[in-house]
C-alpha positions in Angstrom: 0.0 0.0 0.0 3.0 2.2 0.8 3.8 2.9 -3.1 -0.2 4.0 -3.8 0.2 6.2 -1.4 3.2 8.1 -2.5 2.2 8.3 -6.1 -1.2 9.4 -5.2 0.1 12.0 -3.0 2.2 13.3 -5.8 -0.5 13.2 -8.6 -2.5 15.2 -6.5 -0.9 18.0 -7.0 0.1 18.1 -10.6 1.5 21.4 -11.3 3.8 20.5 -8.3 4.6 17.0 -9.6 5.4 18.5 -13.0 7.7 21.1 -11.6 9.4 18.8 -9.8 10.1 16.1 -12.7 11.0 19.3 -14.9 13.7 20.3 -12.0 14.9 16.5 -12.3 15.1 16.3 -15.5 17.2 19.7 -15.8 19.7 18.3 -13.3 20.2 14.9 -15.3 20.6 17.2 -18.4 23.1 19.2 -16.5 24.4 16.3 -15.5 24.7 14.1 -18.7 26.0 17.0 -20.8 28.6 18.0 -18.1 30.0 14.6 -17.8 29.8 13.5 -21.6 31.8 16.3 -22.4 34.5 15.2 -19.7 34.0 12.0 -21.4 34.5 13.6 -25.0 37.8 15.7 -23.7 39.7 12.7 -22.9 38.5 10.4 -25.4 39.1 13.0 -28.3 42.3 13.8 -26.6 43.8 10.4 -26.5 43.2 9.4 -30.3 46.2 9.1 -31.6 47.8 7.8 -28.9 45.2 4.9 -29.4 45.4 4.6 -33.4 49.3 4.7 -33.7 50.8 1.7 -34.1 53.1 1.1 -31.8 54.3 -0.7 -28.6 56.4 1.6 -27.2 56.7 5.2 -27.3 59.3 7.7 -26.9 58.4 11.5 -25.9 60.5 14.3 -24.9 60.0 15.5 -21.0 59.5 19.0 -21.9 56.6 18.3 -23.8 53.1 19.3 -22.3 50.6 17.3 -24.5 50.8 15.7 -28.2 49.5 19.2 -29.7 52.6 20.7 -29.4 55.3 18.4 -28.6 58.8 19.3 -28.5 61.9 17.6 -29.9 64.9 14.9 -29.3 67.2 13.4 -31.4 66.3 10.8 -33.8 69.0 8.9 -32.3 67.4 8.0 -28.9 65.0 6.0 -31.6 67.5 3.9 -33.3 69.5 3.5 -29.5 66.0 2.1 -28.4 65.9 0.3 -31.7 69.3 -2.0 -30.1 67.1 -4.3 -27.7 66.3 -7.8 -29.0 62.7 -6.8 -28.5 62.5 -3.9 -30.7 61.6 -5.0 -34.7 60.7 -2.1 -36.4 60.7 2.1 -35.5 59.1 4.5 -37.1 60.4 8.4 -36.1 57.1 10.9 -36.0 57.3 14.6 -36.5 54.2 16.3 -35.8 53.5 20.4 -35.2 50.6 22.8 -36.3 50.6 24.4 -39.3 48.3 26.9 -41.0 45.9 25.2 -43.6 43.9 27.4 -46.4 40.8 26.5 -46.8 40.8 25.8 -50.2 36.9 26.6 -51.1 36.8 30.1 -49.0 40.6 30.9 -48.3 40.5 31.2 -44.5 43.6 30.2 -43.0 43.3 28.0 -39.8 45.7 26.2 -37.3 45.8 22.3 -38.1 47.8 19.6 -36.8 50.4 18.2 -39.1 51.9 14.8 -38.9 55.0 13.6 -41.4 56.0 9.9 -41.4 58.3 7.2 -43.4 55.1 6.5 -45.6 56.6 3.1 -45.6 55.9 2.6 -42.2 52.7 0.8 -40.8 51.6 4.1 -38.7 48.3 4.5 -38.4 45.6 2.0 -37.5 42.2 4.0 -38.8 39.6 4.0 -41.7 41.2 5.6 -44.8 44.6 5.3 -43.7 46.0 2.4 -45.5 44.0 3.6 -49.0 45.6 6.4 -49.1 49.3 5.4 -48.1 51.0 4.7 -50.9 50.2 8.5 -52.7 52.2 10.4 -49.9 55.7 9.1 -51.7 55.0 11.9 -54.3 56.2 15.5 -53.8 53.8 17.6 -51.8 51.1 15.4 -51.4 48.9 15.4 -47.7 45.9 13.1 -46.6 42.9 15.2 -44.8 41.2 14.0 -41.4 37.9 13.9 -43.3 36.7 14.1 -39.5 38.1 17.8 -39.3 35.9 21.1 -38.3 33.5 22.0 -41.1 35.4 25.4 -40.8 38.2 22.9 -42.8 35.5 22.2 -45.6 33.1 24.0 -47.6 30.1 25.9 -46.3 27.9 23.7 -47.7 28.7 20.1 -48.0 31.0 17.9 -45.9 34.3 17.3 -46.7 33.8 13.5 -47.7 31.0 14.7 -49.8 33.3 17.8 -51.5 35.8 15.2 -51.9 33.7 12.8 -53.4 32.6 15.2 -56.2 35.7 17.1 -56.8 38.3 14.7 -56.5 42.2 15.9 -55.6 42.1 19.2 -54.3 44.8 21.7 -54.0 45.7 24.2 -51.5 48.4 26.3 -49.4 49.7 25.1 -46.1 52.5 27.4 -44.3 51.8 29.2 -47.5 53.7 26.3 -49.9 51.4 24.5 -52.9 50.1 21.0 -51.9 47.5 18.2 -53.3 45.3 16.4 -50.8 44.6 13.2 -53.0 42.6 11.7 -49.9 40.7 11.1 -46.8 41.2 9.3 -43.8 39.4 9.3 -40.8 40.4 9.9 -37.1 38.4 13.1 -35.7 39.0 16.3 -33.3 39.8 16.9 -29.9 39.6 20.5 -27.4 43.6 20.6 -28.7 43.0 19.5 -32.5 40.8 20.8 -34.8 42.2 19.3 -37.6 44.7 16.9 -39.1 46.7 16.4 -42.3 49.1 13.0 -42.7 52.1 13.8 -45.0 55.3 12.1 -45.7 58.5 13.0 -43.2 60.0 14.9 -46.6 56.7 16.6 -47.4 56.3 17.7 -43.8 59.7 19.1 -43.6 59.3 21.3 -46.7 56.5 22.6 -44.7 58.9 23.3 -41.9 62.1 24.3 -43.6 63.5 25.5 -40.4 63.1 22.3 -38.5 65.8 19.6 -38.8 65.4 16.2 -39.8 67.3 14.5 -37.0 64.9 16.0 -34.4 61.8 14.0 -34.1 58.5 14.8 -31.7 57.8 11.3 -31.2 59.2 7.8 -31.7 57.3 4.3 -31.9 58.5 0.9 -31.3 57.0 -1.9 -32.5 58.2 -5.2 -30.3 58.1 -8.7 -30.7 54.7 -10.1 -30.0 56.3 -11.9 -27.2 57.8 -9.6 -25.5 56.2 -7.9 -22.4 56.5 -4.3 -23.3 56.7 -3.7 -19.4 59.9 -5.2 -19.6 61.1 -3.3 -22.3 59.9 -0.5 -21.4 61.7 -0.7 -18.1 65.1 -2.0 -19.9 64.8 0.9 -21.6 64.3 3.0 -18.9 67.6 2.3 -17.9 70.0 2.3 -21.3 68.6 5.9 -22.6 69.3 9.2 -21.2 66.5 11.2 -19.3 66.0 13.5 -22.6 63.4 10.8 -23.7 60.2 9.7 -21.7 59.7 6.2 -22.4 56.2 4.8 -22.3 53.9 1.7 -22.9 50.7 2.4 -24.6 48.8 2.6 -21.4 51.6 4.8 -20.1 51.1 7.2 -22.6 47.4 7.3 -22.7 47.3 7.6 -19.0 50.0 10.8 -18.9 47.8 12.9 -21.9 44.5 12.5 -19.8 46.6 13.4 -16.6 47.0 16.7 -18.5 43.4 17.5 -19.3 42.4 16.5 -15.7 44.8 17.9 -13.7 47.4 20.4 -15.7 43.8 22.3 -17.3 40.9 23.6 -15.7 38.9 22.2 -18.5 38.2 18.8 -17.1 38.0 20.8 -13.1 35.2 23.0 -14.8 33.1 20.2 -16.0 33.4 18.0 -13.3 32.4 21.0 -10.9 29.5 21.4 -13.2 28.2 17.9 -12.8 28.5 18.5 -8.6 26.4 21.4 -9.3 24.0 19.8 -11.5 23.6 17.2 -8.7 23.0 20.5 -6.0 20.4 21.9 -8.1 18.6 18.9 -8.4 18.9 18.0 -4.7 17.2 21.3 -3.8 14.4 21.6 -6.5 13.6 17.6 -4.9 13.9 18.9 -1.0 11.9 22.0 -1.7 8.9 20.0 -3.6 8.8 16.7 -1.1 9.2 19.2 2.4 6.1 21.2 0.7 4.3 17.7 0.5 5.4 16.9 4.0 4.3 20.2 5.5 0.6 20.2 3.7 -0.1 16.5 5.0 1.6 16.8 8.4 -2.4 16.2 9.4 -2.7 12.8 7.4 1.0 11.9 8.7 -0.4 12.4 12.1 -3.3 10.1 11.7 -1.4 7.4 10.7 1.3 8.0 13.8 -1.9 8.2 16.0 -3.4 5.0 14.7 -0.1 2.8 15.7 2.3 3.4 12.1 5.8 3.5 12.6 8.3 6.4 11.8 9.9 3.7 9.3 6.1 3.6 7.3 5.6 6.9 7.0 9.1 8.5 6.3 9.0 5.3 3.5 5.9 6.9 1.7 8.2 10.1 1.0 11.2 7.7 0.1 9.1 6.2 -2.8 7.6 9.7 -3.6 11.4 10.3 -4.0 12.0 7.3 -6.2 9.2 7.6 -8.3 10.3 11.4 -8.9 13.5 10.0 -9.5 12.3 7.7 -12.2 9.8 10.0 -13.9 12.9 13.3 -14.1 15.7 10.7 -15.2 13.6 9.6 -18.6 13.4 13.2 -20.0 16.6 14.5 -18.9 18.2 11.2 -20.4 16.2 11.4 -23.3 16.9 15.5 -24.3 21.0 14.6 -23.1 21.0 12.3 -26.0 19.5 14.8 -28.3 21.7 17.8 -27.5 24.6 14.8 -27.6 23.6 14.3 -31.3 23.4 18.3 -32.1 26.9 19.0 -30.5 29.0 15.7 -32.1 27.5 17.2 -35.8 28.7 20.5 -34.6 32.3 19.8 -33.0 32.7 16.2 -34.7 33.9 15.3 -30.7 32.5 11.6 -29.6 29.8 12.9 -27.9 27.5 9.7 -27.1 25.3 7.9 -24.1 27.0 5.1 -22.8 25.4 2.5 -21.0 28.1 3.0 -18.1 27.2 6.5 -17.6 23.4 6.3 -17.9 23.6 3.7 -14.8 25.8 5.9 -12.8 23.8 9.3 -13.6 20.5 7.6 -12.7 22.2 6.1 -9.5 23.1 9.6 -9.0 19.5 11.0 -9.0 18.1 8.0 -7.3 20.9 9.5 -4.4 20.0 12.9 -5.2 16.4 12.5 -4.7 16.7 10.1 -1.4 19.1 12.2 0.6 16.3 15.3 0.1 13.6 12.6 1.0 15.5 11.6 3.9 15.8 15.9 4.5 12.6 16.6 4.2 10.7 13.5 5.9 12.7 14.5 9.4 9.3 16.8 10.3 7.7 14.0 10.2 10.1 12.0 12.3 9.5 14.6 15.1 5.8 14.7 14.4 3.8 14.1 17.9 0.1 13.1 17.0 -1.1 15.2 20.0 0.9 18.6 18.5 -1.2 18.2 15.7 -4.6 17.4 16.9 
């Protein structure tokens, strides 16, 4: 009988109920959006650590994040390349440069990447198609996954590409053909990407030296532990090179974004205050309940109830709010989700993981203001009211 009696106390009232679901339903929008694009930062931001092929990987120390890494000699590459472990290397540069859009001539910032195009690097739709054409003289690949601001106002760049074929342009102002597409996406540090050979890139970069390299992948034996090697390693090369597993690497770019930048502070402190809101919109509507029927609680204290019976009939009022704000707020999340991945291309999506933990965190929400308001009740002596 308990759960009757909650709902019916709550659809008795329904411009109150209505509020209330509408408050819910804000928070788990606040909530969703906050922490899908804390989700978003570190997925985006971690792409190409994830896509290279590699087992090992050699960074400088002095470099902040992959956007814009700094140098160390190509030698620390072929030094690492001397364990029995180690079968192939392939020496990365990577920098910005400044792309022209070749439909509308706006010149933006995009991240440029120049390898041995003999070399197995990337592991990513497009990729391997388009390989082989980056042995000719200033030739790049496009992220087709880029900002529209990359593309033409009116059509993607897949679609553009599709139609028009090999395209030619100006990047850090010198003449070069983009004969294809590949696809890996953008991130808050990367808004777009072009794939080049390492002779292509350095005509780019005509000040930058060959023998300086931003990054440096090992690919090991498939039985070696790359623990191991990394460790060995660890040990035989100086300290100008950080040397790092796969996980190792991954693990020290979403340090950065969580810890070195407020960005992934900002929207964690946004979920907290999603979570507030709610938790006060849900206190204020179930201690308004509470206070109208502190006769009706009364009655059932006089006629032999327990504290535990009635303080439960606000408890479900609080799951059943719970329920009925979660469902909208979920459902308009994966809307706006949709809108802003077209708009930013960042992997903005509703996992099954974090719809169980926001709902657990209403379901929370929404108990601890039950277990707030319902303390009148607790107090309640049937004389005092009567």
């Amino acid at each position: 009988m308990r759960f009757p009696l909650g709902w019916l106390q709550l659809r008795h009232r329904p411009l109150r109920l209505l509020v209330a679901v509408a408050g819910i339903a804000f928070a788990v929008l606040l909530i969703m959006m906050q922490l899908g694009f804390r989700s978003a930062l570190f997925e985006s931001a971690v792409r190409f650590h994830e896509r290279f092929n590699y087992d090992i990987a050699l960074f400088s120390p002095d470099s902040v994040f992959i956007v814009r890494p700094q140098g160390f000699s190509v030698r620390r590459l072929y030094q690492a390349q001397g364990d029995p472990a180690v079968v192939d290397v392939s020496p990365v540069h990577i920098f910005p440069a400044v792309f022209k859009n070749p439909w509308n001539s706006e010149r933006r910032s995009i991240n440029a990447i120049g390898f041995e195009p003999g070399d197995d690097l990337l592991v990513t739709p497009g990729f391997a198609e388009n390989q082989a054409s980056l042995t000719r003289q200033d030739v790049v690949i496009l992220d087709a996954a880029s900002r529209p601001e990359f593309g033409p106002p009116d059509r993607s760049l897949a679609d553009a590409f599709a139609v028009e074929g090999k395209l030619r342009t100006e990047i850090n102002d010198r003449e070069v053909e983009i004969t294809g597409l590949f696809q890996m996406g953008t991130s808050f540090g990367i808004d777009g990407t072009i794939v080049t050979s390492v002779d292509n890139w350095l005509r780019l970069f005509p000040d930058r030296e060959r023998n300086e390299i931003q990054l440096g992948l090992l690919r090991l034996d498939p039985a070696a532990d790359p623990d191991l090697v990394r460790d060995r390693l660890r040990e035989r090369l100086p300290a100008d090179v950080l040397v790092m597993t796969k996980a190792d690497f991954v693990a020290r770019e979403r340090a950065y974004w969580n810890s070195a930048t407020p960005i992934g502070y900002v929207f964690a402190f946004g979920a907290i205050m999603g979570l507030v809101v709610g938790a006060i919109i849900v206190y204020q509507i179930l201690f308004a309940d509470v206070t109208e029927h502190l006769p009706e609680y009364g009655t059932l204290r006089a006629l032999g109830y327990t504290n535990g019976f009635v303080s439960g009939i606000v408890l479900q009022q609080a799951v059943v709010l719970s329920v009925l704000g979660f469902v909208p707020g979920a459902g308009a999340a994966v809307w706006l989700y949709g809108k802003a991945a077209s708009a930013t291309n960042l992997p903005l999506y509703l996992t099954q993981e974090r719809a169980v933990i926001v709902f657990g965190m209403t379901l929370g929400m929404c108990a601890l203001s039950a277990l707030l308001a319902v303390r009148k009740v607790r107090r309640l002596d049937p004389a005092d009211v009567f």
